[in-house]
N, CA and C atoms as a LAMMPS dump frame, in Angstrom:
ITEM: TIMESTEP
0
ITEM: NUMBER OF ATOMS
180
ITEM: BOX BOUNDS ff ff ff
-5.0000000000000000e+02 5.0000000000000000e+02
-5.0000000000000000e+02 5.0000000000000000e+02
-5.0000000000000000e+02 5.0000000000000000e+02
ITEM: ATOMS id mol type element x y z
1 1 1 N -236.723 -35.039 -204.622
2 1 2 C -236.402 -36.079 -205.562
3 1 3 C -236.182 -37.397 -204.827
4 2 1 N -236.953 -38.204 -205.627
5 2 2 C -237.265 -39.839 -204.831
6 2 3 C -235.623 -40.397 -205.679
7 3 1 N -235.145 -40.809 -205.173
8 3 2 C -234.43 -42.188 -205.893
9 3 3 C -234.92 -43.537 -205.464
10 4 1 N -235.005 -44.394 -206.542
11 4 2 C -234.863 -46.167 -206.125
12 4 3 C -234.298 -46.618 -205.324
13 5 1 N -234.288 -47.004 -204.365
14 5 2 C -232.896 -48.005 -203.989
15 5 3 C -233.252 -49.419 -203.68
16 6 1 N -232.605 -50.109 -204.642
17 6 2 C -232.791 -51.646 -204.697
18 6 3 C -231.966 -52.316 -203.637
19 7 1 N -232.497 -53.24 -203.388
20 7 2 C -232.031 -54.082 -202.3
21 7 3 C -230.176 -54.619 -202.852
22 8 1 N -229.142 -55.006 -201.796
23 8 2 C -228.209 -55.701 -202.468
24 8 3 C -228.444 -57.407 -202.409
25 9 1 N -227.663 -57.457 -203.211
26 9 2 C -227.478 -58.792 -203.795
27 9 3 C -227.055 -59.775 -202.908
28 10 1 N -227.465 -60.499 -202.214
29 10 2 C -226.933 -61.26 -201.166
30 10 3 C -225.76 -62.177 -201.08
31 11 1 N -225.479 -62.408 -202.565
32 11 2 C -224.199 -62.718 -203.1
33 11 3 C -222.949 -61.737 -202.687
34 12 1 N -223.237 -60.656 -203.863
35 12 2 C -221.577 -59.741 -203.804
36 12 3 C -221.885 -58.576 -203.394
37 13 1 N -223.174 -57.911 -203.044
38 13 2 C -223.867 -56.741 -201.982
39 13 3 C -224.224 -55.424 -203.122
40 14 1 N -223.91 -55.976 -204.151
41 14 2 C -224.08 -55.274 -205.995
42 14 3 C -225.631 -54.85 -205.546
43 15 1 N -226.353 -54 -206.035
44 15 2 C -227.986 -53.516 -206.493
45 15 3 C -228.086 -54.621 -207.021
46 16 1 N -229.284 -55.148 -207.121
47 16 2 C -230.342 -56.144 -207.19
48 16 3 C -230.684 -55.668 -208.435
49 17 1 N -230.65 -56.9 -209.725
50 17 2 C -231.163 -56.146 -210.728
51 17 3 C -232.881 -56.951 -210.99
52 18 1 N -233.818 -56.512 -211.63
53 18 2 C -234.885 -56.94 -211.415
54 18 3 C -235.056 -58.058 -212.166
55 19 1 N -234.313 -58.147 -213.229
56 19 2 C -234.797 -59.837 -213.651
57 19 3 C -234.077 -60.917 -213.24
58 20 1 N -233.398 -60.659 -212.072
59 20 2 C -232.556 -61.925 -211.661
60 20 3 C -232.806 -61.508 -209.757
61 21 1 N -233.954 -60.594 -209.721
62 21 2 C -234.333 -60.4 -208.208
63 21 3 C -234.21 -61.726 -207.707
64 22 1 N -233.795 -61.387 -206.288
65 22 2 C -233.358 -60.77 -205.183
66 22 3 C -231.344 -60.459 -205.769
67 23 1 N -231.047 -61.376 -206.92
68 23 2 C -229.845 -61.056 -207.063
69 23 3 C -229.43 -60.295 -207.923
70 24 1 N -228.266 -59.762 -208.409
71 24 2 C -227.895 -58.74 -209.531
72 24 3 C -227.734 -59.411 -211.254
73 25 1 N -227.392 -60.91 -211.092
74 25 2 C -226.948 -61.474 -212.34
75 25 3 C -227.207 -62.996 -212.173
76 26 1 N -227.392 -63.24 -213.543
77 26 2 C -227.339 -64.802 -213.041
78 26 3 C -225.877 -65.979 -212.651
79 27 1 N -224.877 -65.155 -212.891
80 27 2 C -223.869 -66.024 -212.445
81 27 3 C -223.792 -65.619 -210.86
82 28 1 N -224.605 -64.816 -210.074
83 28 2 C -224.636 -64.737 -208.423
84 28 3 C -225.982 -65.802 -207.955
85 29 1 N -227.161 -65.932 -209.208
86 29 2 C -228.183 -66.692 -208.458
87 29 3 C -227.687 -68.215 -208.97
88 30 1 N -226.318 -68.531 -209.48
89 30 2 C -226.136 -69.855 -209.776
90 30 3 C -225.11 -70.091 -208.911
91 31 1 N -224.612 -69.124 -207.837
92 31 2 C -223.844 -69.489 -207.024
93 31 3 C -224.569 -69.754 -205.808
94 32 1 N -225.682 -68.95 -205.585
95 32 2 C -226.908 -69.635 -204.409
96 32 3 C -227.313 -70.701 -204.79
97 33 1 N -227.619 -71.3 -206.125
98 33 2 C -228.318 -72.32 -206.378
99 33 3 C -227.317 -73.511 -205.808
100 34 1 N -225.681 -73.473 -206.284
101 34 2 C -224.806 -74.146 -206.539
102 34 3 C -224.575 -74.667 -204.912
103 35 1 N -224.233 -73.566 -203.931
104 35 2 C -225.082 -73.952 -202.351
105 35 3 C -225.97 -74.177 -201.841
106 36 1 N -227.099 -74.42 -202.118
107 36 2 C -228.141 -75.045 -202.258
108 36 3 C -227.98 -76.383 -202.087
109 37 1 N -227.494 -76.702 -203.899
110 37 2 C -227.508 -78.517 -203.65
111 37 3 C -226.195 -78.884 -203.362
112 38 1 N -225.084 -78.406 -203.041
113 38 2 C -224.315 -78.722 -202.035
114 38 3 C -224.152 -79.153 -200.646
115 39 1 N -225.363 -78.234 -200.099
116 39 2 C -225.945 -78.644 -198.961
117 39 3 C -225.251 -77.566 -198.238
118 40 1 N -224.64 -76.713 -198.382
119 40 2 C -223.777 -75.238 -197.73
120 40 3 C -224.898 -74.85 -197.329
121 41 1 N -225.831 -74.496 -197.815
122 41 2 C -227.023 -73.996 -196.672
123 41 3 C -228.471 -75.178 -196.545
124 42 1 N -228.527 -74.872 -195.24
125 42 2 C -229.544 -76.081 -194.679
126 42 3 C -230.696 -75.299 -193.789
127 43 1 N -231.601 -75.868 -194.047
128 43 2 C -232.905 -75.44 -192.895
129 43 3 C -232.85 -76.013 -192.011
130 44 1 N -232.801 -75.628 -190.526
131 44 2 C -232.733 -76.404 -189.667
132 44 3 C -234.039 -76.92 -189.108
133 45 1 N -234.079 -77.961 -188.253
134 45 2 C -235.163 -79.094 -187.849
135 45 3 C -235.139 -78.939 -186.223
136 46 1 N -236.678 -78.587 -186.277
137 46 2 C -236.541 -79.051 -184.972
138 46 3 C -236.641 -80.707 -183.99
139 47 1 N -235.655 -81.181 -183.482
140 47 2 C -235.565 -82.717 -183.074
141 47 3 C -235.907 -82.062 -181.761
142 48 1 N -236.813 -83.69 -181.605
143 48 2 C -237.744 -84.274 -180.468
144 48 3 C -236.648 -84.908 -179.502
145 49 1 N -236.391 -83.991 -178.041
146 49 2 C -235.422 -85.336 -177.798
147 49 3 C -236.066 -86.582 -176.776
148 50 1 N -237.448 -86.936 -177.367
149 50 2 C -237.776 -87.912 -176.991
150 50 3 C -237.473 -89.461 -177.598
151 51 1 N -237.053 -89.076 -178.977
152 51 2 C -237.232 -89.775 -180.294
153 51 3 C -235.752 -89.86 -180.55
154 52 1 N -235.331 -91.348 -180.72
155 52 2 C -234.17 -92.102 -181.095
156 52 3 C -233.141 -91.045 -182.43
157 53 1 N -232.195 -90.503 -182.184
158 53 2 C -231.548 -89.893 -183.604
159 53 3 C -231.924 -91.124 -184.66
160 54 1 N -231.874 -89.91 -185.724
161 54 2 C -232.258 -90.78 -187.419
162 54 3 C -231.086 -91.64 -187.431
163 55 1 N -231.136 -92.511 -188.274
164 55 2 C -230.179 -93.913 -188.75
165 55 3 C -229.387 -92.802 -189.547
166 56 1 N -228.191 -92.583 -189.975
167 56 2 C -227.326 -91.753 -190.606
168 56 3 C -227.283 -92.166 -191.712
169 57 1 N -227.284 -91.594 -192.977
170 57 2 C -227.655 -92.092 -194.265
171 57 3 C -226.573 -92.588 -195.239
172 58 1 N -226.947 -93.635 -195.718
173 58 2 C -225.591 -94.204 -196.325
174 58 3 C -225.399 -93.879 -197.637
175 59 1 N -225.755 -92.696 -198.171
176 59 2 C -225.378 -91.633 -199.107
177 59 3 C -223.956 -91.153 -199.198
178 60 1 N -224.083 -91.094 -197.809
179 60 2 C -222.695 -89.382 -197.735
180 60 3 C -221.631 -90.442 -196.807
């Protein structure tokens, strides 16, 4: 006998439910989203260190 086993939820480590894959619910994929544009998670860059650092942005 095969069982499923779904991936966990990278949020709260819950089974992965399939219409809100890779997460279990949508109040866990609105907490990735919510870090997201927070900026809590970032892709990192690779810098040239030939090339002057960026001007720091007068946003933040």
């Amino acid at each position: 006998m095969s069982r499923e086993r779904r991936e966990a939820c990278p949020i709260c480590r819950r089974p992965s439910a399939p219409e809100f894959r890779p997460f279990c619910s949508q109040r866990c994929a609105d907490v990735d989203l919510g870090r997201w544009l927070n900026e809590r998670y970032a892709i990192p860059e690779e810098i040239d260190s030939d090339e002057p650092p960026p001007e720091p942005d007068p946003e933040r």
